[in-house]
VOVEX-374416 format. One record per residue (C-alpha): residue number from 1; x, y, z. Coordinates in Angstrom, 2 decimals. Example, Ala and Ser with C-alpha at 12.3 -4.5 7.8 and 13.67 -1.06 7.14 Angstrom:
<1 <12.30 -4.50 7.80>>
<2 <13.67 -1.06 7.14>>
END
This chain:
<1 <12.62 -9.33 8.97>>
<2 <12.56 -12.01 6.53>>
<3 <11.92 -15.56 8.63>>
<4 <13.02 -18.04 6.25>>
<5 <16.38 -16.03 5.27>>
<6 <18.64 -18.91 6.09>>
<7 <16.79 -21.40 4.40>>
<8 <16.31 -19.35 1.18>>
<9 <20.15 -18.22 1.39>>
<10 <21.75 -21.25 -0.50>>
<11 <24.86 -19.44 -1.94>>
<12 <26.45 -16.00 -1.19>>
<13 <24.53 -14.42 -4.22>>
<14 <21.38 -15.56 -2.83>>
<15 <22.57 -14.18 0.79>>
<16 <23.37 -11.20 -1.20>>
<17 <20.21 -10.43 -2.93>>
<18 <18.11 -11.17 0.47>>
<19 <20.34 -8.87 2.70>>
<20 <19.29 -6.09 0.01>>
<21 <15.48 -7.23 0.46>>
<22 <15.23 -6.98 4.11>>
<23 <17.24 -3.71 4.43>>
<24 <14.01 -2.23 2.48>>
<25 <11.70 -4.07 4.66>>
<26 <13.85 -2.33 7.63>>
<27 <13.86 1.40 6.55>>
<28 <9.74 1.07 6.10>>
<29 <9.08 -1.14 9.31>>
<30 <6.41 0.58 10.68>>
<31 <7.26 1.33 14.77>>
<32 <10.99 2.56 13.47>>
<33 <9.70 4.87 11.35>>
<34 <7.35 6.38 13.69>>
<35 <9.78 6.71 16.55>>
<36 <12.74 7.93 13.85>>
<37 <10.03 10.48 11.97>>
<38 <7.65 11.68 14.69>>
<39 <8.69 13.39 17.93>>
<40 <6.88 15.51 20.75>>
<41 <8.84 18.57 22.78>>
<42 <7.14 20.93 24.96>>
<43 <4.20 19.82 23.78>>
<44 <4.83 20.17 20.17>>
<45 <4.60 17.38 17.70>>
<46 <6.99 17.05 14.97>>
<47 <6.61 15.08 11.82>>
<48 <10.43 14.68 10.23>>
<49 <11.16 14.51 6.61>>
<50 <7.60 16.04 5.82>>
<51 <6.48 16.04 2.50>>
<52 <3.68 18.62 2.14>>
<53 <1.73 19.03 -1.56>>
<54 <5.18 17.61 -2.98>>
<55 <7.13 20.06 -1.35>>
<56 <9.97 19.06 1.36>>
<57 <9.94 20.07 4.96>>
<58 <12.72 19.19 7.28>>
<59 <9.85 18.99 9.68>>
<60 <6.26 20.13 10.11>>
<61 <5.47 21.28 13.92>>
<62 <1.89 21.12 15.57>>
<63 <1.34 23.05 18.86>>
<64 <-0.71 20.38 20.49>>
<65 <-1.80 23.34 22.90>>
<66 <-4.05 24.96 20.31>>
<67 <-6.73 21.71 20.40>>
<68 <-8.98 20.85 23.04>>
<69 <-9.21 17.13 21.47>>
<70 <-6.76 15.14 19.65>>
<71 <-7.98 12.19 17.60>>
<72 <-6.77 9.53 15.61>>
<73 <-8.16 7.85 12.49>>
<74 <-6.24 4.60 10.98>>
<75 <-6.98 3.34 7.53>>
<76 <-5.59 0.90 5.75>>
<77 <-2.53 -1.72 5.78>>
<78 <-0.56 -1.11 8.66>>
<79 <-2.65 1.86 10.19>>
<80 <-3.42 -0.20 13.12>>
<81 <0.43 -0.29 14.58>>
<82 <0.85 2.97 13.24>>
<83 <-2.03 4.46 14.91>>
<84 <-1.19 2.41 18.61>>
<85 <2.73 3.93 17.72>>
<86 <1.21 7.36 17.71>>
<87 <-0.69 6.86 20.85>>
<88 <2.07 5.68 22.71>>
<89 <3.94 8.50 21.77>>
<90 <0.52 10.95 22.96>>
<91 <0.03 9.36 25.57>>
<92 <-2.16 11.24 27.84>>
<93 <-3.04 14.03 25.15>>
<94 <-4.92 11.61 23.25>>
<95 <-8.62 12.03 23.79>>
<96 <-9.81 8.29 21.76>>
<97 <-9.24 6.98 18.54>>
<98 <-10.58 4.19 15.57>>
<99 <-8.06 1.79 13.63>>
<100 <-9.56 -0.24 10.09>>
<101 <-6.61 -2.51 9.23>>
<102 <-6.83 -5.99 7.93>>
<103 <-4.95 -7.64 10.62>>
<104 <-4.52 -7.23 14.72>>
<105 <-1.06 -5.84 15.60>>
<106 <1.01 -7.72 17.79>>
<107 <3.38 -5.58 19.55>>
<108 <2.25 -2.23 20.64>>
<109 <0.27 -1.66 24.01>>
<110 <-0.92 2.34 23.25>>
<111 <-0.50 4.67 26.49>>
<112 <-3.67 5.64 26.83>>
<113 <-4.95 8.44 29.52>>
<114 <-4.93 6.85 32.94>>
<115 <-8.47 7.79 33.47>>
<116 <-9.53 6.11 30.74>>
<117 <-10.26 2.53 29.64>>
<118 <-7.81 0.99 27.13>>
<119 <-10.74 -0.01 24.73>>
<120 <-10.98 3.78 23.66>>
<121 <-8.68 2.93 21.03>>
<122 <-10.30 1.04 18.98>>
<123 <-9.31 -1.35 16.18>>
<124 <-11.14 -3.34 13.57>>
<125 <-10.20 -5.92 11.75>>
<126 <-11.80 -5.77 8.07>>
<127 <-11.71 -7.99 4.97>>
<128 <-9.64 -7.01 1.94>>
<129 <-9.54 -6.94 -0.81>>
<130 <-12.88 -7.10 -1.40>>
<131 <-15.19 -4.72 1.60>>
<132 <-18.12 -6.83 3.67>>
<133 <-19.93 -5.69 7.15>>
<134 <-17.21 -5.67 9.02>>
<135 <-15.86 -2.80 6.99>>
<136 <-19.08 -1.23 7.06>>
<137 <-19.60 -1.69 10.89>>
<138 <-16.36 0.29 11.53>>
<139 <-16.43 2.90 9.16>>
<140 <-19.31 3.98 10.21>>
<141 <-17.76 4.63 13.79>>
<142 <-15.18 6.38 11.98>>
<143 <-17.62 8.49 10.27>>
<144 <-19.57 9.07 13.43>>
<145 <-15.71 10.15 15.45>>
<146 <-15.37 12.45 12.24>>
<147 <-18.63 14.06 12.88>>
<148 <-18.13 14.57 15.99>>
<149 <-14.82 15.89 15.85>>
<150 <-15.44 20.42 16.03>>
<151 <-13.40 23.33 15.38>>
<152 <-11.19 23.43 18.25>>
<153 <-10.24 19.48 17.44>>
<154 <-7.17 18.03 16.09>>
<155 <-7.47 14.61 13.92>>
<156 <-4.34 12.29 13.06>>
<157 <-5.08 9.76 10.44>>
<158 <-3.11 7.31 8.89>>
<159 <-4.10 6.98 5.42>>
<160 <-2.32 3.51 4.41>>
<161 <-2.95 1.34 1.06>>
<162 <-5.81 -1.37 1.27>>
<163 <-8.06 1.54 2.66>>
<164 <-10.25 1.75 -0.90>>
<165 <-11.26 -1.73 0.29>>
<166 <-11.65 -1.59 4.16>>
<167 <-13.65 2.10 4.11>>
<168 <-17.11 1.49 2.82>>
<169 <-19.85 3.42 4.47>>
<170 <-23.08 1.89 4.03>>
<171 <-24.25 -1.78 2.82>>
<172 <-24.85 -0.23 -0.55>>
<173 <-21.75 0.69 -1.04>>
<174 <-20.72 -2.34 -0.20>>
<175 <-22.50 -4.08 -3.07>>
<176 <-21.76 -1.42 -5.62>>
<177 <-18.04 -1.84 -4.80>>
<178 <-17.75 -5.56 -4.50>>
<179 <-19.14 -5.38 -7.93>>
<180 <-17.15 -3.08 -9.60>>
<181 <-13.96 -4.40 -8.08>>
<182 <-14.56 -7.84 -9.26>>
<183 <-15.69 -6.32 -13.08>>
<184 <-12.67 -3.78 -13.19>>
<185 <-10.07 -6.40 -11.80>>
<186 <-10.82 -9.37 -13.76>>
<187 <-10.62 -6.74 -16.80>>
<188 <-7.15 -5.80 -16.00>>
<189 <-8.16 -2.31 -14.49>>
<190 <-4.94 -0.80 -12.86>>
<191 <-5.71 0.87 -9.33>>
<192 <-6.00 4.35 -10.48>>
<193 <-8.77 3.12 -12.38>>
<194 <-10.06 1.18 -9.85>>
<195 <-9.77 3.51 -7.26>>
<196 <-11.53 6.08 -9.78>>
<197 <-15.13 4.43 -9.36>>
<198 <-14.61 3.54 -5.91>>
<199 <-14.70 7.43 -4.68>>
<200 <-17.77 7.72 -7.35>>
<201 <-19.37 4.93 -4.68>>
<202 <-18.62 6.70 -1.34>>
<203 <-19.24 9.17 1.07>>
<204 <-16.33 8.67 2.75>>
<205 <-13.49 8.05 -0.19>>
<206 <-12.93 10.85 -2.52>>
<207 <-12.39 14.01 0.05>>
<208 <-15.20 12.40 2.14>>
<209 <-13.56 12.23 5.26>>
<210 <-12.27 16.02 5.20>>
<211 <-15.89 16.95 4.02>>
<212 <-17.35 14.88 7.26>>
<213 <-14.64 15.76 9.89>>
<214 <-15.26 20.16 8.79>>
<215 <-14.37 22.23 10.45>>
<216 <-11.76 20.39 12.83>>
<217 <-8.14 20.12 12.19>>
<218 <-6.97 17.25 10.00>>
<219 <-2.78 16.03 9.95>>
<220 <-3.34 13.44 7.01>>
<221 <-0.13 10.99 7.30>>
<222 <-0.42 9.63 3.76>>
<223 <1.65 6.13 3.29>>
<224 <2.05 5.73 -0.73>>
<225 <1.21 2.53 -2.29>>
<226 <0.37 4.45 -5.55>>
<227 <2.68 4.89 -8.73>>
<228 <3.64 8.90 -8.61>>
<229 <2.34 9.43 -5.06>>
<230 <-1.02 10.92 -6.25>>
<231 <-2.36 11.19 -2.53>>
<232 <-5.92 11.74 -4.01>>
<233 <-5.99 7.74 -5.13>>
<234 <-4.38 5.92 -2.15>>
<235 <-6.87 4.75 -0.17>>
<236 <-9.16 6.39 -2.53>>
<237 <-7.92 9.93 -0.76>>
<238 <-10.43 9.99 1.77>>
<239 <-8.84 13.73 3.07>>
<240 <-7.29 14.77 -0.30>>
<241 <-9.65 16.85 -2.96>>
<242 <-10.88 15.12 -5.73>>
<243 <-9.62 16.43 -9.02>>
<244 <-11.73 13.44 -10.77>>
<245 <-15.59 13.41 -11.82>>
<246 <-18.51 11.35 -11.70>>
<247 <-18.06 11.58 -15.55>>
<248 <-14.67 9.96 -15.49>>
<249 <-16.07 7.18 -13.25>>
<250 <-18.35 6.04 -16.10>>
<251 <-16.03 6.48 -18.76>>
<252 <-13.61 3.85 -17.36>>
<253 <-16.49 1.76 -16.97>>
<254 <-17.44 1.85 -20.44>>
<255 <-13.96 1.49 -21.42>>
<256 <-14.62 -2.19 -19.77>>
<257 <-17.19 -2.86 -21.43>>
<258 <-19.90 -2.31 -17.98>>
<259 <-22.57 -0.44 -17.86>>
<260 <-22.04 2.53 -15.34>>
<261 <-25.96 2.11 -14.93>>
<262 <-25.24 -1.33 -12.54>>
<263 <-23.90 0.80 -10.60>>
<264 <-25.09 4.23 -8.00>>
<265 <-22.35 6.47 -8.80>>
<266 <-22.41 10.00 -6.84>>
<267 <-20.40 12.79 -6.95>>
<268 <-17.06 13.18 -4.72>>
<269 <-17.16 16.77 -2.83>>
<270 <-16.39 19.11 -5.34>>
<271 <-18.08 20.65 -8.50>>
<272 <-19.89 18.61 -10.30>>
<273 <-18.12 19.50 -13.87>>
<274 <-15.45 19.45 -15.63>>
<275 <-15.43 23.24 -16.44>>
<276 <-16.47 24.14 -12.99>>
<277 <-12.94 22.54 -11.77>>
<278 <-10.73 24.21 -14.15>>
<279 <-12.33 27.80 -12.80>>
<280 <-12.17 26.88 -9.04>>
<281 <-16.06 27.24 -8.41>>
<282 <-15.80 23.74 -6.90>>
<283 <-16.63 23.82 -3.12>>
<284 <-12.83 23.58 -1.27>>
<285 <-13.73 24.62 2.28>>
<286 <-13.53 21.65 3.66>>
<287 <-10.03 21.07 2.68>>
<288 <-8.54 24.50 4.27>>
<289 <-8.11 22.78 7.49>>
<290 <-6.39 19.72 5.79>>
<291 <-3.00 19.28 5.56>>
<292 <-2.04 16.02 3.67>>
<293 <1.55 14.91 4.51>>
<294 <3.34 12.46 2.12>>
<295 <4.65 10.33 5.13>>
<296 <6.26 7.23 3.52>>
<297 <6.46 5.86 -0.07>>
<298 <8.68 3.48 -2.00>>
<299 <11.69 5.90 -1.80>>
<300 <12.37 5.30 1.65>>
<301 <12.44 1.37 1.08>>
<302 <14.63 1.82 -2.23>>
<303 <16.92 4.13 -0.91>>
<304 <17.90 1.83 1.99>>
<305 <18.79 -0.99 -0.66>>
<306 <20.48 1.13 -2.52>>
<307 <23.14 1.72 0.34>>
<308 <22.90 -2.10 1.93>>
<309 <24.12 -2.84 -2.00>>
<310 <26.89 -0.34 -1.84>>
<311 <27.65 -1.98 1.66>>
<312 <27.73 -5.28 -0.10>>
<313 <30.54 -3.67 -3.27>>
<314 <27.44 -4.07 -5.57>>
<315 <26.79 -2.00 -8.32>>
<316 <22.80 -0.24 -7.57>>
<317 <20.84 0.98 -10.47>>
<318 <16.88 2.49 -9.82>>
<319 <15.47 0.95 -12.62>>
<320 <11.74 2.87 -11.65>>
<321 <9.68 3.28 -8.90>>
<322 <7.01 3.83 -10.91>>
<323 <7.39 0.14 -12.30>>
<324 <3.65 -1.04 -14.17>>
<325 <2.36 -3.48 -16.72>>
<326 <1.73 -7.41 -17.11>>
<327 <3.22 -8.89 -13.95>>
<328 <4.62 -12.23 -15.66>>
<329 <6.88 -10.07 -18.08>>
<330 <7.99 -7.34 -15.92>>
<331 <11.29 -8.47 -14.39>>
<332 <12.08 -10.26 -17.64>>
<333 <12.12 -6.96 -19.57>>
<334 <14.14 -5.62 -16.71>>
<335 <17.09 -7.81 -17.61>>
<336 <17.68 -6.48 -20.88>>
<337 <18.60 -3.26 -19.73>>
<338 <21.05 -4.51 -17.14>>
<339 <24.60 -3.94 -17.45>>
<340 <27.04 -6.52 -15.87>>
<341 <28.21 -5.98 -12.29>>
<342 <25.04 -4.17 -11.74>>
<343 <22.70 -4.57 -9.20>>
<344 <18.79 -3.90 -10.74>>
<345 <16.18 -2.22 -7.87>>
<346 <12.84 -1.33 -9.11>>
<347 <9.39 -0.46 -7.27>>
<348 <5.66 -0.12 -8.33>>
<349 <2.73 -2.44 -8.90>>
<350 <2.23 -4.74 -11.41>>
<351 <-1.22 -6.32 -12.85>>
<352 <-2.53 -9.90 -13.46>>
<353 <-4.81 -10.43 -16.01>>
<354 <-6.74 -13.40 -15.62>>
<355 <-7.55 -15.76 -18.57>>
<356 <-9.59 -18.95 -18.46>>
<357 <-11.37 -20.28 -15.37>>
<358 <-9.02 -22.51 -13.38>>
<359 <-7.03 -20.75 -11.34>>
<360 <-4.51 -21.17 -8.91>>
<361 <-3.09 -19.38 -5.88>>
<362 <-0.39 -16.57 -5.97>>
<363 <0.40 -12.95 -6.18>>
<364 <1.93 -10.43 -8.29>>
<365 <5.40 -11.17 -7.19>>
<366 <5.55 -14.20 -7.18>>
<367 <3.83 -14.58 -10.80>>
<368 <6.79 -12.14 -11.71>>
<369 <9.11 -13.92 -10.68>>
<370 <7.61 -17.73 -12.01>>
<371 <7.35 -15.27 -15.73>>
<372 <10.57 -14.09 -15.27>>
<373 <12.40 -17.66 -15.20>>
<374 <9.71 -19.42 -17.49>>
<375 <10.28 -16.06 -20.02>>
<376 <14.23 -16.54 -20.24>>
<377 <15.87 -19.76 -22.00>>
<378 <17.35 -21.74 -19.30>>
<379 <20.35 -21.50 -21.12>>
<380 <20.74 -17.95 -20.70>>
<381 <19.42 -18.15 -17.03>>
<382 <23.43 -18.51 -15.42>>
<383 <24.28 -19.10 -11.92>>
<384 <24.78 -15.31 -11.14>>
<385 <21.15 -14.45 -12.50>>
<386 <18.95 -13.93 -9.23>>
<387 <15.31 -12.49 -9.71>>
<388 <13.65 -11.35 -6.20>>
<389 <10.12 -9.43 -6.02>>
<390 <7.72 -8.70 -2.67>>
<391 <5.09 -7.19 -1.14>>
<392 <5.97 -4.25 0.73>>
<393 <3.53 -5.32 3.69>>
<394 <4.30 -8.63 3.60>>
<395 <1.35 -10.25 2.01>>
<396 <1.21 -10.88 -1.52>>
<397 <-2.15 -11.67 -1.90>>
<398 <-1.56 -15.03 0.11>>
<399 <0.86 -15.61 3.16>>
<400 <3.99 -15.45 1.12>>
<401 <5.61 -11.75 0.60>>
<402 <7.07 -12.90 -2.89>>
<403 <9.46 -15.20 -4.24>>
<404 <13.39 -15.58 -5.32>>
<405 <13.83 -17.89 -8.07>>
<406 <17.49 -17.99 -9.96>>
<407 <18.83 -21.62 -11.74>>
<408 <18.40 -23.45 -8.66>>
<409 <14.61 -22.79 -8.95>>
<410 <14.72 -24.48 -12.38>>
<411 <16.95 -27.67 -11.53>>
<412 <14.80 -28.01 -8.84>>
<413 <11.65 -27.70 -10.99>>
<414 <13.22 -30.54 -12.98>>
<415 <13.92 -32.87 -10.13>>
<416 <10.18 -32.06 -9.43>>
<417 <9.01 -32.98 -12.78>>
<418 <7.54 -29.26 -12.26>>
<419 <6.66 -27.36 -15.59>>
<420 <6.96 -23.76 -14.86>>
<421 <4.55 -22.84 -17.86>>
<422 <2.06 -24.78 -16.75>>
<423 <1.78 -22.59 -13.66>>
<424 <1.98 -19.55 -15.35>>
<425 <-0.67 -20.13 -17.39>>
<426 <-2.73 -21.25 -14.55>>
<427 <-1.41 -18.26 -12.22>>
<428 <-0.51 -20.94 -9.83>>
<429 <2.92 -19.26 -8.53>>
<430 <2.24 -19.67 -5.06>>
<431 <1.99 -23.94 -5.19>>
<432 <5.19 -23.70 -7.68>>
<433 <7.27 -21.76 -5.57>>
<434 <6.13 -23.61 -2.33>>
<435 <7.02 -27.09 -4.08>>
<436 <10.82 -25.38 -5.26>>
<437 <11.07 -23.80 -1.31>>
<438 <11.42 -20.81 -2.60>>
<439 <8.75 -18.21 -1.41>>
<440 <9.78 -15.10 0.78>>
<441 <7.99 -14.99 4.46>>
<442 <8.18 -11.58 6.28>>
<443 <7.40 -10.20 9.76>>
<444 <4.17 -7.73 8.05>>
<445 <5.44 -5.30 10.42>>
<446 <6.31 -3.26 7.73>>
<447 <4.17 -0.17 5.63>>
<448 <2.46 -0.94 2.20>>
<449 <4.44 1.00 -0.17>>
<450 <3.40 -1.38 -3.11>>
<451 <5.54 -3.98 -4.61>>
<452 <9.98 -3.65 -4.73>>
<453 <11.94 -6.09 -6.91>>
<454 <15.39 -6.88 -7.38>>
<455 <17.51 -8.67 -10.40>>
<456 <21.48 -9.71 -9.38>>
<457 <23.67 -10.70 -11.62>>
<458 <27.67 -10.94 -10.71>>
END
């Protein structure tokens, strides 16, 4: 799944370290997992390896009988495949359905009813990470499906990360959230934050979508890009109840130093205070005919490079999957705690805090990696040192995945007359790591399940 894995395999450790990438980018490619996870028999759809309010199922069974309609809602990274993966496996049960993802998928032709025309599925291509028209054009067909949806109606939705950017209901919202995603990011807001204020702007985020879709029947398939799996903040938890406040919206703008008055913050369905949510007065009928499923998260993709190491008579450690902080120091710090003959695997979601005005083009990854070699002395930066970090989806905020960068990355640099400070400080990773031939390309076949990084060392 990786398409420059010759070219970026230059030595056996390299080979090594990239076979252990794109076994993670395998076990969360997105048509494999919905033919290995979801099945129908007599009419009966199961979901394998369920993970219901934390809680593990070996499988959760819908009688498809029971609906008159079946539905499905895609939102976010990936939801488009997943959603035409679904409705191949449907087939003629599936009545229509409405995809938001931020690009067209490629492979998948859904099998639609014969009596019907192929366009009602439905998929939109919005702009992320920041929401415009687009967004707002197809949500509100999603919100209109949702509404439309009654009690004897089944909706599937793929909630997938990227949704707190692509749903946005109304023009307003559109505004208000441009705004506060701009404010929040360039402050170094992490995504719970973030994704905080962007229910407080919505009708739709924030248990919208279960409040809007009431009474039908809603099978949330949840794909974690969030540190923890809180299902409430990927996607802004459009079906999942909303434990936060308007209160708590404003705080973390304050804590930012922006006035929550910029800004037309509502309340998310719920009660409206902090006192009425500890006592359960809060409204939670519309969630009784939710079930939110924790469908696929950075486990699976960890897991699976945990055994292709094995395969490979490595040594695995899980360093975290709940891996945070300043995205240039991260895999540097990892190194410390490394043990020799070990093999380093770590997921979660770094930040980059902008400083100054000129900046380059790159991502998280592959500014952890550029820190990560610029951090060390290049003395202490040996042959058998490999660092390796990339986007789950494919996409690190550019057309690269991520990066690898070991000592070849820095003789190279050299040759180049390349300082790798210099791009650091300019968060330019993207230029540096093109010019060294050293960025990751992938397939984007795959789920978001946030960022996965890897440090090798014989």
């Amino acid at each position: 799944m990786i398409n420059n894995f010759k070219a970026l395999s230059k030595n056996l450790l390299r080979r090594k370290a990239l076979l252990i990438a794109n076994a993670g980018y395998e076990a969360i490619n997105i048509e494999k997992v919905i033919s290995r996870k979801i099945k129908i028999q007599k009419n009966k759809l199961f979901v394998k390896g369920a993970m219901i309010d934390h809680s593990a199922r070996n499988f959760l069974k819908i009688d498809l009988s029971d609906y008159k309609r079946i539905f499905l809602i895609g939102v976010g990274k990936g939801s488009a495949l997943a959603s035409l993966s679904l409705a191949k496996i449907l087939g003629k049960r599936l009545t229509t359905g409405i995809a938001l993802d931020v690009k067209k998928p490629k492979s998948i032709v859904p099998a639609l009813p014969a009596d019907r025309h192929s366009s009602s599925f439905k998929v939109f291509i919005g702009t992320h990470p920041l929401p415009s028209k687009i967004n707002v054009e197809a949500t509100q067909k999603i919100i209109k499906l949702a509404q439309e949806a009654e009690e004897n109606d089944l909706i599937i939705a793929f909630i997938c990360g990227g949704g707190s950017a692509l749903l946005c209901g109304s023009e307003k919202e559109m505004r208000n959230s441009i705004l506060a995603t701009k404010r929040l990011t360039e402050a170094g807001a992490n995504i719970v934050e973030l994704n905080t204020v962007r229910k407080h702007l919505s009708e739709i985020k924030g248990g919208g979508l279960a409040r809007l879709a009431y009474p039908a029947k809603i099978i949330s398939l949840i794909v974690s890009d969030v540190l923890g799996n809180d299902l409430s903040m990927v996607a802004s938890g459009p079906t999942v109840f909303d434990k936060t406040i308007k209160k708590d919206a404003e705080n973390i703008l304050k804590k930012y130093g922006i006035n929550p008055k910029m800004f037309c913050l509502i309340e998310t369905p719920k009660a409206k205070s902090r006192s009425e949510l500890r006592s359960a007065i809060g409204d939670k009928k519309y969630f009784k005919t939710t079930k939110n499923i924790l469908f696929v998260n950075n486990k699976n993709a960890v897991s699976a490079m945990v055994r292709k190491a094995k395969q490979l008579g490595l040594k695995p450690k899980i360093r975290s999957l709940k891996l945070k902080g300043e995205a240039k120091n991260t895999l540097g710090l990892l190194i410390g705690s490394k043990k020799k003959g070990e093999v380093v695997l770590a997921g979660g979601e770094t930040t980059v805090t902008f400083k100054g005005k000129n900046f380059g083009k790159g991502g998280r990854n592959q500014e952890a990696v550029l820190g990560a070699i610029t951090r060390l002395n290049t003395k202490n930066l040996r042959p058998e040192t490999i660092f390796v970090s990339f986007a789950s989806d494919g996409k690190d905020n550019t057309e690269a995945a991520g990066a690898i960068g070991d000592y070849l990355t820095v003789e190279k640099a050299k040759k180049l007359k390349l300082d790798p400070k210099k791009y650091l400080k300019n968060h330019d990773s993207f230029n540096f790591f093109k010019k060294t031939g050293d960025l990751i390309y992938e397939d984007k076949n795959s789920f978001n399940v946030a960022d996965l990084m890897i440090i090798l060392r014989k």
